[in-house]
N, C-alpha and C positions, 0 to 999 in steps of 0.2 A: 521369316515369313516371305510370301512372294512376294517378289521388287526390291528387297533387302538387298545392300551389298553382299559379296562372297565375304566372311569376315571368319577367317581362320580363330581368332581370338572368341569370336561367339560361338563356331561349332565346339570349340573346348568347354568353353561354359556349359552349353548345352548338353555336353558326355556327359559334367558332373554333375549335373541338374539330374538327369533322366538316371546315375548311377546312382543317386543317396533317395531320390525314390523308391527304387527299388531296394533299396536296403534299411528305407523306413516300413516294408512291406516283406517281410522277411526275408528277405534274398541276401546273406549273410554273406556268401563266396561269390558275388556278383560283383565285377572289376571294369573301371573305366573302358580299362582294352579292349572288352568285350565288346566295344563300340567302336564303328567305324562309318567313314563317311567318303562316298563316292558323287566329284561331282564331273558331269560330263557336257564337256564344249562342244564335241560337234553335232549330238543330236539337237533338231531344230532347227529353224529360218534365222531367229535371231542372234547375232554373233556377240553380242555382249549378254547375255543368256547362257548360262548352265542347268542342266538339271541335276538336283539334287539328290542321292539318294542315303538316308540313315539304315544303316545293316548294324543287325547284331550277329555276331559271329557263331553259326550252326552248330559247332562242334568244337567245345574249347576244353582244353586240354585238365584241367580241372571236370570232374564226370558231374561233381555236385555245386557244380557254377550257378543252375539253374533251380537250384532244390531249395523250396520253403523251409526254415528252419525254426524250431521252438525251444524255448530256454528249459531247460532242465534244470537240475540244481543249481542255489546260489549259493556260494562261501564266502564266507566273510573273515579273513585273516585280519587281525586288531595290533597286532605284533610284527608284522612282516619286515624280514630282517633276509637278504639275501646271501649273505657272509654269514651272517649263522646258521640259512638254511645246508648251505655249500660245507661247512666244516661238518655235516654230518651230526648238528646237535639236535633234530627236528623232534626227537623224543622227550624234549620238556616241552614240548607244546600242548596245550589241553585242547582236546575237540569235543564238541559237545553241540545242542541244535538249539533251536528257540527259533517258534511259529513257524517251519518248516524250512530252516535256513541255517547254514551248518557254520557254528561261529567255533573259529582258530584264534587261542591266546597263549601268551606266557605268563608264569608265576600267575596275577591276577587278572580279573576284565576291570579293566576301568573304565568301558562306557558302557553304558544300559543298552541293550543289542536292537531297544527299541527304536530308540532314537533313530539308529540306519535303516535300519526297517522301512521308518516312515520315508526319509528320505529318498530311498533307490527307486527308481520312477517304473522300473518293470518287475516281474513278476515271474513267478516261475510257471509253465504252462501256455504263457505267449507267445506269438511272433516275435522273431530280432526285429527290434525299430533301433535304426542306429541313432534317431535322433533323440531317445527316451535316455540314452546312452549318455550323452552328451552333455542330456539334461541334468545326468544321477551325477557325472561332474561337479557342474556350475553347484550344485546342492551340497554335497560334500565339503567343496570349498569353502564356502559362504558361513558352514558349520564353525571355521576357524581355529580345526583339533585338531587337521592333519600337514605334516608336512610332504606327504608323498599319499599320492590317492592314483591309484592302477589298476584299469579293471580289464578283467582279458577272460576270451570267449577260446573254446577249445572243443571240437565237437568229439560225441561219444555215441558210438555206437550200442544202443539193449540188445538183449535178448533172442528178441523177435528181429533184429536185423535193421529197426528204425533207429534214424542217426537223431540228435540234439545236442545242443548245444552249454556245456558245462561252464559255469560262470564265475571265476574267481574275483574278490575287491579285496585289492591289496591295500592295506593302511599301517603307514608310519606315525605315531601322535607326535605332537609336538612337546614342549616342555608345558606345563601346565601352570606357571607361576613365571611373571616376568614383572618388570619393573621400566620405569624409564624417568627420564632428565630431562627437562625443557631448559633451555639459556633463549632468551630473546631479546630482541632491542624492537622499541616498539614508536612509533612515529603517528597519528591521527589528529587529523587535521591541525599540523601544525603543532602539533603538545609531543616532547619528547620523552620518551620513556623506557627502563631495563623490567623487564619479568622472568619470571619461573615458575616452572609446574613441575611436580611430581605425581606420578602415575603409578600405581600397584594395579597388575590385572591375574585374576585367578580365571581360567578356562575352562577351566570342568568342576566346577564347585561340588556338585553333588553327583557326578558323574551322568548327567544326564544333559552334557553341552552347556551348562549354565555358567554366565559372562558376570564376572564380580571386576566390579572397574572401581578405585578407591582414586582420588584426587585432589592435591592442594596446591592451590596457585596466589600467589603475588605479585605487585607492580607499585614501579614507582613510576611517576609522569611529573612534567613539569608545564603547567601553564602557563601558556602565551601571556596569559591577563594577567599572574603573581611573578615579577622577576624577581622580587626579595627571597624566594627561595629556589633553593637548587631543585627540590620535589617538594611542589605542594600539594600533587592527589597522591592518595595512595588506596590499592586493591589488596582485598583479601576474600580468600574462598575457599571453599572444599565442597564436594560431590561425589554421593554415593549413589552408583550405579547397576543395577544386580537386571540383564536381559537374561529369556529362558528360550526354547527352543519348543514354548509348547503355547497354545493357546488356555488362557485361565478361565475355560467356560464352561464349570461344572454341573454344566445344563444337559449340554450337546456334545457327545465326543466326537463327531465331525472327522474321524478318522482318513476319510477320503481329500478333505479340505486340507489336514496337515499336511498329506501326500502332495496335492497338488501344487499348495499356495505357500509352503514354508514359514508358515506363521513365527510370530516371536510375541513374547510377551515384555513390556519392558516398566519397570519401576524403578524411578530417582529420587532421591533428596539430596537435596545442593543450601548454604548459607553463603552468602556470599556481604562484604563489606566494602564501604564506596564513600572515604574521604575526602571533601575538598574544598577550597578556601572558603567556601558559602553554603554548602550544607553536608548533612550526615547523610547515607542514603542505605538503610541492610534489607535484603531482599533475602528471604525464606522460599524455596520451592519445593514443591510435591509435583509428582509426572506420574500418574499410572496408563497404560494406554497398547496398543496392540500395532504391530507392524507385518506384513505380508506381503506376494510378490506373486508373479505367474511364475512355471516355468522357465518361459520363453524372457523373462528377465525385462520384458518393456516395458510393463506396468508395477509399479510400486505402490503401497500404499501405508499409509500411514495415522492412527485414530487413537487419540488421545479424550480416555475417558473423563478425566481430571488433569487437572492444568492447574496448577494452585498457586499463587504467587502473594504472598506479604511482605508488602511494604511498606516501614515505616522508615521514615524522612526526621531526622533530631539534627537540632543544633541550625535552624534555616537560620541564615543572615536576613534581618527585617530590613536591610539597606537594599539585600540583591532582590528580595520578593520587590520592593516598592521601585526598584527601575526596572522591572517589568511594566510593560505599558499597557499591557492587556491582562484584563480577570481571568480572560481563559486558559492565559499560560499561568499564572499563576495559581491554578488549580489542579497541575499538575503537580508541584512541589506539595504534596499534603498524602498526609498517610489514607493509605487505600489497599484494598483487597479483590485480587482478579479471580472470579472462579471458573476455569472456562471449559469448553470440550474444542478439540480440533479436530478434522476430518484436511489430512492433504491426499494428493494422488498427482507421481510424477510418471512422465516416460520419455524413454530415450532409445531412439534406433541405432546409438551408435556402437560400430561392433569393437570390439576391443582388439587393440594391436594392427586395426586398419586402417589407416592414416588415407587414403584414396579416395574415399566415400564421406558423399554430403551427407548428413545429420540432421536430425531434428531433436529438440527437447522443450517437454512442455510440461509445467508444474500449477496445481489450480489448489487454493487454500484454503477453507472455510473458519468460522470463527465463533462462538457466540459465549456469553458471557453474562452470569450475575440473573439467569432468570431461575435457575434452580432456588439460592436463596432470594430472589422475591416471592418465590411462591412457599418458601417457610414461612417469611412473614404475614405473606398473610394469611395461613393455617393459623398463626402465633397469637396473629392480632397485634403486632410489635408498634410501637410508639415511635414516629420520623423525629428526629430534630431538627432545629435549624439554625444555620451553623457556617463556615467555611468562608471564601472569597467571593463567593457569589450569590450566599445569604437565600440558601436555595432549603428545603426539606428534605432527608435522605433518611433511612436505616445502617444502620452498623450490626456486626457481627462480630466477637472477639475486640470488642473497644475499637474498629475501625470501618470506614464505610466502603462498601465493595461498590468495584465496579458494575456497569451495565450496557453490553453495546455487543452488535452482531460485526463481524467483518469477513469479509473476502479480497480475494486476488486472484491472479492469475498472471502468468509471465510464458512466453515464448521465446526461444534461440531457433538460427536455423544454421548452420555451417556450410557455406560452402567450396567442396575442391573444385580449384580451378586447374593446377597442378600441383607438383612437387614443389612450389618456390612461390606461390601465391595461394591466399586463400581470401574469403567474404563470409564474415560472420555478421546476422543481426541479430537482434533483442528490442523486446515489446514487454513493456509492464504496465498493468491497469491495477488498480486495491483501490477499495473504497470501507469505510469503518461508519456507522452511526452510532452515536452514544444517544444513550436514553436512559427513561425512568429512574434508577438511583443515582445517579454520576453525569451529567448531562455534558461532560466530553471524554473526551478519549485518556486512557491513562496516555504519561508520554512512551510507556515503552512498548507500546503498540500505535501507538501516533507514525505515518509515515512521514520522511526525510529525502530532503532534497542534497545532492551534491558530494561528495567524498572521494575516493580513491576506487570504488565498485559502480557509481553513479553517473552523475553527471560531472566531468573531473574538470571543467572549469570553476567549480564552485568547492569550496570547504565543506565537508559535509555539517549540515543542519546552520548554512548560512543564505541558504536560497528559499525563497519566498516567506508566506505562502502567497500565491498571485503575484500579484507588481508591488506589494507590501515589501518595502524596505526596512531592513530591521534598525533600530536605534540600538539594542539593546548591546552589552558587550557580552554577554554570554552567550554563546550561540544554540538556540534553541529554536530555530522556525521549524514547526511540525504542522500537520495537517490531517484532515478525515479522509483525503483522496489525491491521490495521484497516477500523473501519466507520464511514463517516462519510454525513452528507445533509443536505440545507438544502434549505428553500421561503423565496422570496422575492415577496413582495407590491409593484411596481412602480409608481410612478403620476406623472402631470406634473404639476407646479408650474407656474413662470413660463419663458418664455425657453427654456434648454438645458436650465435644469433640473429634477433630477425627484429625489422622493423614495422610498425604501424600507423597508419594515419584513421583518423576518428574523427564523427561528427556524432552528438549527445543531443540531445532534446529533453526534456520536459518538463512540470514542477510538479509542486505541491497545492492543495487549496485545501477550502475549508467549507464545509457545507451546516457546522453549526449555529442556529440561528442566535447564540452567545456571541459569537463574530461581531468584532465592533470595527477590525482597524482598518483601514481604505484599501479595496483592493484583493483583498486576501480573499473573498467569500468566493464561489466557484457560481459562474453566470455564462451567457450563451454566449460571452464575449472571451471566452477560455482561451481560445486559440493564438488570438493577440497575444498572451502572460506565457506562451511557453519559452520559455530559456533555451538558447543554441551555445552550444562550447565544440569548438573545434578544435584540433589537436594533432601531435604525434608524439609517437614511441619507442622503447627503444624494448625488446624482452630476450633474455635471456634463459631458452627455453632449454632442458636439460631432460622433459619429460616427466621425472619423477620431480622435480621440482623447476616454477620458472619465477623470475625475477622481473622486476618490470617498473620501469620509469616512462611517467606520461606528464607531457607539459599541457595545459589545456586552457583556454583562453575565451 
């Protein structure tokens, strides 16, 4: 713009700004080069002044630089093998079409030529948008069938002498059946512990992109509180995973939605088992729920129809319930039933493989729970009892009483580059939870927590608050209906991979249930006083695909 410095670096930006316009506007053989820029110092009074002029070049050496181009046919090769095409074998390849799109295999198809269909973001009969291109990438990928995804344009001359543009997608599949091995060593809050997982995934189950994930995992840990044993928690679990690549809404076939938004349909069951020197803990879940994204990859979203979770708690130690000091913790140890829907929706501007550019990322949570069955019951006419720690009236379902309570959240990061050797990252988290009507607080595993290794790292996690409520208890369990929490992180490079950090942490936990008995913890206009500060630094050992990371915090 005018008054801008002369900034060689911007006119460049600018060629490829004004060249991928044009080539999201068909202009297919349209080249940076074709751009050029004349600036001139001596016309004019003022001598720190140039004028500027942008030229496109009249007559470039390409005749069809300047020519609008439309996709002709699209091919879709599912086999694409370049060593085998080179050895002259291309005659066991089957050619054949589906929906006006000419699909190349060997011996068998093993994906539904649907599936790509919906995927490839252009169409035959369009302008070239090279960004549609881009997009049919990111899509492909995300699919998780291919290990080589090549798509390439090649113009063709008809009949009548009009050129177009003939469209090959080259696809290599991947193996279809993998497996994997977890070894871990596991460290939280101070309780030491070894695990394992085992992973089976099938990738094309039914040849229609569907995701079969099988898993079994273990752990042993040893608490801080029992030194009489080497391990006295022990985990156990498995989870069955089956995501589809289609939307389950035998309503609407929304065919344009698939194209645009990449929907996935995803259903789980997981058992999971939870030992430890004061109570039993087995948690049963069920997930059905639907996942989708733009294009343009910024926006995520994520809506979980059912949310199922059963819990039953055997074997509680009546020593450890009774040195709980509060009925409201202690009403979390009791068997219960979550039934809930979720709605999240995340985004992120940050571009992949560009480490220069500041960031934002922003995730907002919704929650609600247990009004489906209250409104069985009262269809039902169901009979409340009364019962539990807090000698309160509820309903049951399946011999247990479900939960009741709405919640949200929302969290912000912003990253910023300063250079190549410093960086400034912060984070903002607000959640707030209300329990009501059957369950009048929060289960604990939606209860928020203060403090950890992801948190506020001067504190253990679930040993900070809630408020200026200091816990007696030796178990650590301070949770709460609401919390605020935020950190700024001062980043900078060392040697090698590694890189140092300094940190300032903020916030807690409270309690806005009117069950709230112990001093301090209840959430009042006096909040600001009760937040916790932990100051710190770090050491991490950043390797990209994986980083390592020690923080002292105080």
């Amino acid at each position: 713009k005018t008054g801008k410095p002369l900034d060689m670096d911007l006119l460049e930006s600018e060629g490829e700004r004004v060249t991928r316009m044009l080539r999201e506007k068909g202009y297919f053989n349209f080249s940076k080069n074709f751009i050029q820029f004349y600036a001139d110092t001596i016309q004019g009074q003022e001598v720190d002044k140039a004028h500027l002029l942008l030229s496109v070049i009249g007559n470039p050496a390409d005749s069809s630089a300047y020519r609008k181009f439309r996709i002709g046919e699209i091919n879709i090769n599912f086999d694409y093998d370049p060593l085998y095409l080179a050895s002259g074998a291309d005659s066991s390849y089957v050619d054949t079409t589906y929906g006006g799109y000419g699909i190349i295999y060997r011996d068998k198809l093993k994906i539904k030529p649907k599936l790509i269909e919906e995927t490839i973001q252009f169409k035959e009969g369009e302008l070239y948008n090279v960004q549609k291109v881009v997009d049919s990438y990111s899509r492909l990928q995300a699919l998780n069938l291919f290990k080589f995804i090549n798509i390439v344009f090649k113009e063709k001359v008809d009949t009548t002498g009009v050129k177009s543009l003939v469209c090959d997608v080259q696809l290599i599949p991947m193996k279809r059946q993998s497996y994997n091995v977890f070894l871990e060593g596991t460290h939280n809050s101070g309780n030491i512990g070894v695990g394992g997982n085992l992973t089976y995934n099938h990738r094309n189950l039914f040849q229609g992109g569907e995701n079969l994930t099988f898993s079994i995992w273990g752990a042993l840990k040893k608490e801080q509180l029992n030194e009489n044993k080497i391990f006295s928690t022990r985990e156990l679990g498995a989870e069955l995973k089956f995501i589809t690549p289609q939307f389950w809404l035998p309503i609407f076939k929304m065919k344009d939605f698939r194209r645009n938004f990449a929907p996935k349909t995803s259903v789980s069951l997981s058992y999971s088992y939870e030992y430890t020197p004061f109570y039993d803990r087995r948690v049963a879940s069920v997930k059905f729920g639907y996942l989708w994204r733009k294009a343009d990859k910024r926006w995520r979203y994520n809506f979980d129809l059912v949310d199922l979770n059963y819990v039953l708690m055997k074997d509680v130690d009546q020593n450890f319930i009774d040195g709980l000091k509060n009925e409201y913790i202690k009403n979390a140890y009791t068997d219960h039933m979550i039934l809930s829907a979720v709605f999240s929706a995340t985004y992120t501007d940050q571009q992949v493989n560009v480490k220069t550019a500041d960031y934002s990322y922003f995730r907002v949570n919704t929650e609600t729970s247990g009004n489906f069955l209250s409104v069985i019951d009262g269809i039902a006419g169901s009979k409340s009892s009364a019962s539990g720690t807090l000698n309160e009236k509820y309903y049951k379902i399946f011999g247990v009483r479900y939960a009741q309570f709405v919640k949200a959240d929302a969290e912000y990061r912003y990253n910023w580059y300063i250079n190549r050797a410093n960086s400034l990252v912060g984070r903002l988290f607000v959640g707030c939870g209300y329990p009501y009507g059957n369950m009048k607080v929060l289960p604990f595993e939606e209860a928020y927590y203060g403090g950890g290794a992801n948190d506020i790292r001067a504190w253990q996690a679930r040993t900070l608050g809630p408020g200026s409520y200091l816990a007696t208890e030796k178990y650590p369990n301070s949770v709460g209906d609401f919390k605020l929490a935020g950190n700024i992180e001062y980043r900078f490079k060392l040697i090698w991979l590694l890189e140092g950090a300094l940190f300032v942490d903020a916030g807690n936990v409270w309690n806005i249930n009117p069950k709230e008995n112990r001093s301090g913890a209840k959430l009042n206009y006096n909040f600001f006083n009760q937040i916790a500060i932990g100051t710190g630094a770090g050491l991490r050992l950043n390797a990209n695909f994986f980083l390592l990371r020690f923080d002292l915090g105080i």
